[in-house]
C-alpha positions as CSV (number, residue, x, y, z in Angstrom):
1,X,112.3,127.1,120.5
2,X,109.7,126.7,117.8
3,X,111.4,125.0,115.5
4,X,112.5,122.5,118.0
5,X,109.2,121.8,119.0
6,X,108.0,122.1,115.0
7,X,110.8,119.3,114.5
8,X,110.2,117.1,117.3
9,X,106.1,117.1,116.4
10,X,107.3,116.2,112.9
11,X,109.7,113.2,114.3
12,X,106.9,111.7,116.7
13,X,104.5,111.9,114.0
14,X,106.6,109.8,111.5
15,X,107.4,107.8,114.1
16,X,103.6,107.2,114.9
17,X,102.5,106.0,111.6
18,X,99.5,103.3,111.5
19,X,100.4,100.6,109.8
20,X,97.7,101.8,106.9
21,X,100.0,104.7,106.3
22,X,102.7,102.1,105.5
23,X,103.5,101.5,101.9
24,X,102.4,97.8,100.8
25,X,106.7,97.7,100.1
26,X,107.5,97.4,104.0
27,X,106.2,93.9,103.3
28,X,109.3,92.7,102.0
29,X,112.9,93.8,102.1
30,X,116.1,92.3,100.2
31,X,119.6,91.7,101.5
32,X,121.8,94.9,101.0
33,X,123.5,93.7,98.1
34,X,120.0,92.6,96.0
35,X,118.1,95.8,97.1
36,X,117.6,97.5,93.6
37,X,115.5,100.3,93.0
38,X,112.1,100.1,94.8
39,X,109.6,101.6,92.4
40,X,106.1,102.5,93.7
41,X,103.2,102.1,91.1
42,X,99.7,103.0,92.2
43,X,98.6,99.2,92.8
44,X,102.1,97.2,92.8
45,X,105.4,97.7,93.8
46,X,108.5,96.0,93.0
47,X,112.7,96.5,93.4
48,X,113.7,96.4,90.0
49,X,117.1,94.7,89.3
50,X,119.6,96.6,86.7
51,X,121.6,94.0,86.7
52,X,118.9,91.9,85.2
53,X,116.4,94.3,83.7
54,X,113.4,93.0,85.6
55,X,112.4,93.1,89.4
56,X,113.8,91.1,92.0
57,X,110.2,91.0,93.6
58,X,106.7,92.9,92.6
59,X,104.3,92.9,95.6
60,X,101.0,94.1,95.6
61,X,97.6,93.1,98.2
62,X,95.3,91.5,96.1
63,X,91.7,92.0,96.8
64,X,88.1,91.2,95.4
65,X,87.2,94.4,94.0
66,X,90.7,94.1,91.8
67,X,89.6,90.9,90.4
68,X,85.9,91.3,90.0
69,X,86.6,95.1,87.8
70,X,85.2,94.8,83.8
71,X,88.4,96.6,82.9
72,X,89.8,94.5,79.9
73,X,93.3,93.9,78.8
74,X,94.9,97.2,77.5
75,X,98.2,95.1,76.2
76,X,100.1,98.8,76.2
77,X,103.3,96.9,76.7
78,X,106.2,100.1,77.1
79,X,109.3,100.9,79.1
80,X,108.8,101.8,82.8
81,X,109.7,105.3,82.8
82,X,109.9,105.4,86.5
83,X,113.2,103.1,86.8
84,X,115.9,105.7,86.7
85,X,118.2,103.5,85.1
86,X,115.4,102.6,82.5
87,X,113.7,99.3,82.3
88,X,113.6,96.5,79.3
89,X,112.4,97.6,76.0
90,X,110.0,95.9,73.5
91,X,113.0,95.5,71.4
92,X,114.7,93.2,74.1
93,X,111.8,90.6,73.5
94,X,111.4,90.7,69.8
95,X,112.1,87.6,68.3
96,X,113.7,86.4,71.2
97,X,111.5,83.5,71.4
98,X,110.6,84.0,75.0
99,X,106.7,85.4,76.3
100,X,106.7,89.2,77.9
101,X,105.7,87.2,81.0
102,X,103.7,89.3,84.1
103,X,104.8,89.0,87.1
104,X,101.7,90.8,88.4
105,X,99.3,88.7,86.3
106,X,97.1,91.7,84.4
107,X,93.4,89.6,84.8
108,X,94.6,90.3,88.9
109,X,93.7,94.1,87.9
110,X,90.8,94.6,86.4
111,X,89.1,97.5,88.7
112,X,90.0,100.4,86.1
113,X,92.1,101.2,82.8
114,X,95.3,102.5,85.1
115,X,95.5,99.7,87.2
116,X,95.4,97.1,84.3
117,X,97.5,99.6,82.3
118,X,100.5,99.4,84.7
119,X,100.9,95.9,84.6
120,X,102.0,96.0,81.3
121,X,105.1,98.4,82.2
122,X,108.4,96.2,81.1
123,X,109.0,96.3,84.9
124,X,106.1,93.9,85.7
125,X,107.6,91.4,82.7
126,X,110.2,88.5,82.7
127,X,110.8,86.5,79.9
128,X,109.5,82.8,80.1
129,X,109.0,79.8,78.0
130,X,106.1,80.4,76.2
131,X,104.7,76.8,77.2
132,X,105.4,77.8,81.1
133,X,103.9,80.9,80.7
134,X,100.7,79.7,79.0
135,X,100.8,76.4,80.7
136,X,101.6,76.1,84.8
137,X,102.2,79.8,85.5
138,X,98.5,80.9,83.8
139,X,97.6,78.2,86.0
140,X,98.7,79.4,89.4
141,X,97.8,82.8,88.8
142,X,93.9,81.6,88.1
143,X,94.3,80.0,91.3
144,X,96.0,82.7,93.2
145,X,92.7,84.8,92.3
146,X,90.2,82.1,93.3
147,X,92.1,82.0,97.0
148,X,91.9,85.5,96.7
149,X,88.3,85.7,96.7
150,X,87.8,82.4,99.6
151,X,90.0,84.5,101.7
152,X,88.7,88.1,101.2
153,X,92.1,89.3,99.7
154,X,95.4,87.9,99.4
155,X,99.2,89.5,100.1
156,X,100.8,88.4,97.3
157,X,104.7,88.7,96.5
158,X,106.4,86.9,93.2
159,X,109.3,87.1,90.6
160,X,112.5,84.7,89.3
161,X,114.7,83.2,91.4
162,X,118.4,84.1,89.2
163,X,119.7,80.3,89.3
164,X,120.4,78.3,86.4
165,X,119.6,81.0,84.3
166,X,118.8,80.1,80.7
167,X,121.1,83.0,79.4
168,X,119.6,86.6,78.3
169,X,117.6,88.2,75.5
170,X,117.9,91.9,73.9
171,X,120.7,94.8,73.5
172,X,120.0,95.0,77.6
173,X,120.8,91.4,78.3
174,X,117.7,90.6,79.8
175,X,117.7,87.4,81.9
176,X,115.9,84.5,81.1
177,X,115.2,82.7,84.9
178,X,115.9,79.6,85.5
179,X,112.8,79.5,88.1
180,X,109.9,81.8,89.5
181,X,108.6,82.0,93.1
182,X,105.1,83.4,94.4
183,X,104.9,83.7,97.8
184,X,101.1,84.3,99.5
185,X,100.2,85.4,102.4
186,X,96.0,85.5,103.8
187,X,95.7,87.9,106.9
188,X,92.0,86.5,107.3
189,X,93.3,83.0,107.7
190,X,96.5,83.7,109.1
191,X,98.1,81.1,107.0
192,X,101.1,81.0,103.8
193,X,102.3,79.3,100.9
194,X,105.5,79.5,98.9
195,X,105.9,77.7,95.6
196,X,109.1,77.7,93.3
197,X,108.3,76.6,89.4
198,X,110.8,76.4,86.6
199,X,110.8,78.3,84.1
200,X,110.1,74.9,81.2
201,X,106.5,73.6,80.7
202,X,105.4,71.0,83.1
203,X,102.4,68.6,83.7
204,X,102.8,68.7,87.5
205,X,100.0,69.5,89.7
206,X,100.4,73.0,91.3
207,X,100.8,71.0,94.9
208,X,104.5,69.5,93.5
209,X,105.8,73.1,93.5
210,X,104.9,74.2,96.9
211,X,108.1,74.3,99.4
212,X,108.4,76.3,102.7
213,X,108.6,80.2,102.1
214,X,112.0,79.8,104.0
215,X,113.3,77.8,101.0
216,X,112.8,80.9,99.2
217,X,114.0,83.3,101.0
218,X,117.3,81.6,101.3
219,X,117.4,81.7,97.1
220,X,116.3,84.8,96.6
221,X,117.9,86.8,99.7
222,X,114.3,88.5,100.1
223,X,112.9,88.5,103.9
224,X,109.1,88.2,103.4
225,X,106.6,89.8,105.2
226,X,108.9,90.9,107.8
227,X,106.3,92.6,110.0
228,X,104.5,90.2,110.8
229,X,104.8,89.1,114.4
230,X,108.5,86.6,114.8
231,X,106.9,83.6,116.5
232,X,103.7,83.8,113.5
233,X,106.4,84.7,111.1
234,X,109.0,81.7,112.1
235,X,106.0,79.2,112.4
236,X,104.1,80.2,108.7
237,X,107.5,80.2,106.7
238,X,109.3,77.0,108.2
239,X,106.6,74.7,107.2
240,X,104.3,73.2,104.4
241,X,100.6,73.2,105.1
242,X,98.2,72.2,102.3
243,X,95.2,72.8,104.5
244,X,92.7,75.0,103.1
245,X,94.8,76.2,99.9
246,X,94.3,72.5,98.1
C-alpha cells in the first residue's frame, strides 16, 4: 500500500508541474519524422539533425541581463560532445568556403564565460555564405537584441529551412541551407514575427523577409510555441503585423 501511494504522489506531482519547471524545449516540437535529438545546453536548446549535422531548430528565452553581460567572445569553436551521434567537426568547415555561422548569435550571451562558451559548440553552427552571414543575418540578430531589450525579453526560435540546399561541406556532409528562419515571440506584448532569409547576401530591408510564422512551420514541420493558448496561437501565426517590431 505504500508504494502505491509513494507512486501515485510521484505521478500527480509530475503531473502538476508549473510551467517554470518546464524545460524552455516544450516551446517547440517537430513532426515525428524531423524530431532529432533534443540536446539541452544550460542557456539553449536545440534538436540536432544527423542527417544534416546541424539542428533542425535552437531555442533559447532571450533576456536583458544575457545581452547586457561584459563576457567577450571566447571563439572555442569544438564538437558538441553531448550529440550522441557526434556533431560537425572543425574539419567539416575548413576551407569549405562557407562561415561557421551561429544560430544562437554569441553577442546574445554575454552574462558569463559558459554561456558565451556554448554557443560556439558545432551544434549552434550552420554553414552560410560569408556575405549573408556578415551581411543580413548579423543584421537581424542586432535587431533581435534591440527588441529584446524594448520588450523586456524575447522567446526566440531559429535555424535553416533544408530547401534548395546549396549541397554539403566536410567528411560529414554537412548541409549548406538554402534558407534560415527566426521565429520571435514577446510574452510582454503578446505579439510574433516570423522571417525566412536565404542563405546569399542581399540589400533587402529586414521588413522584405518577414512572412507569417505559419509559412514556416509548414517548411520546416516544426509547431512553434505550441503552448500557447489555440485561439492566441492561431491569431499570432496566421498573420503579418509590422506594428511595434518596425
Amino acid at each position: 500500500m505504500k508504494k502505491i501511494i509513494l507512486l501515485l504522489f510521484i505521478i500527480l506531482s509530475i503531473s502538476c508541474k508549473s510551467d517554470s519547471e518546464i524545460h524552455p524545449n516544450d516551446n517547440v516540437s517537430l513532426e515525428p519524422k524531423f524530431r532529432g535529438e533534443i540536446i539541452k545546453h544550460t542557456y539553449y536548446t536545440l534538436a540536432y539533425s544527423e542527417e544534416n549535422e546541424q539542428a533542425y531548430w535552437v531555442y533559447y528565452q532571450l533576456t536583458p541581463d544575457l545581452i547586457n553581460g561584459n563576457q567577450t567572445r571566447t571563439d572555442d569553436f569544438r564538437a558538441d560532445p553531448a550529440v550522441t551521434t557526434g556533431s560537425a567537426t572543425l574539419e567539416d568547415y575548413k576551407g569549405s568556403g562557407y562561415d561557421r555561422g551561429h544560430l544562437c548569435p554569441a553577442a546574445d550571451m554575454t552574462l558569463n564565460k559558459m554561456s558565451m562558451s556554448e554557443t560556439f559548440y558545432l551544434s549552434n553552427m550552420s554553414p552560410q555564405v560569408p556575405g549573408f552571414n556578415r551581411g543580413k543575418w548579423s543584421t537581424l540578430e542586432d535587431q533581435v537584441r534591440t527588441w529584446a531589450l524594448a520588450f523586456d525579453g524575447l522567446d526566440v526560435a531559429t535555424g535553416p529551412i533544408f530547401k534548395d540546399n546549396i549541397g554539403t561541406i566536410g567528411v560529414d556532409k554537412v548541409t549548406v541551407p538554402g534558407y534560415y528562419y527566426k521565429v520571435l515571440y514577446s510574452e510582454s506584448k503578446k505579439i510574433m514575427l516570423g522571417l525566412i532569409l536565404p542563405n546569399a547576401s542581399s540589400s533587402k530591408s529586414l521588413e522584405q523577409f518577414v512572412v507569417p510564422v505559419d509559412q514556416i512551420e509548414q517548411q520546416t514541420g516544426i509547431d512553434f510555441f505550441p503552448r500557447l493558448e489555440d485561439k492566441l496561437e492561431n491569431q499570432l501565426e496566421g498573420n503579418i503585423s509590422l506594428i511595434t517590431w518596425f
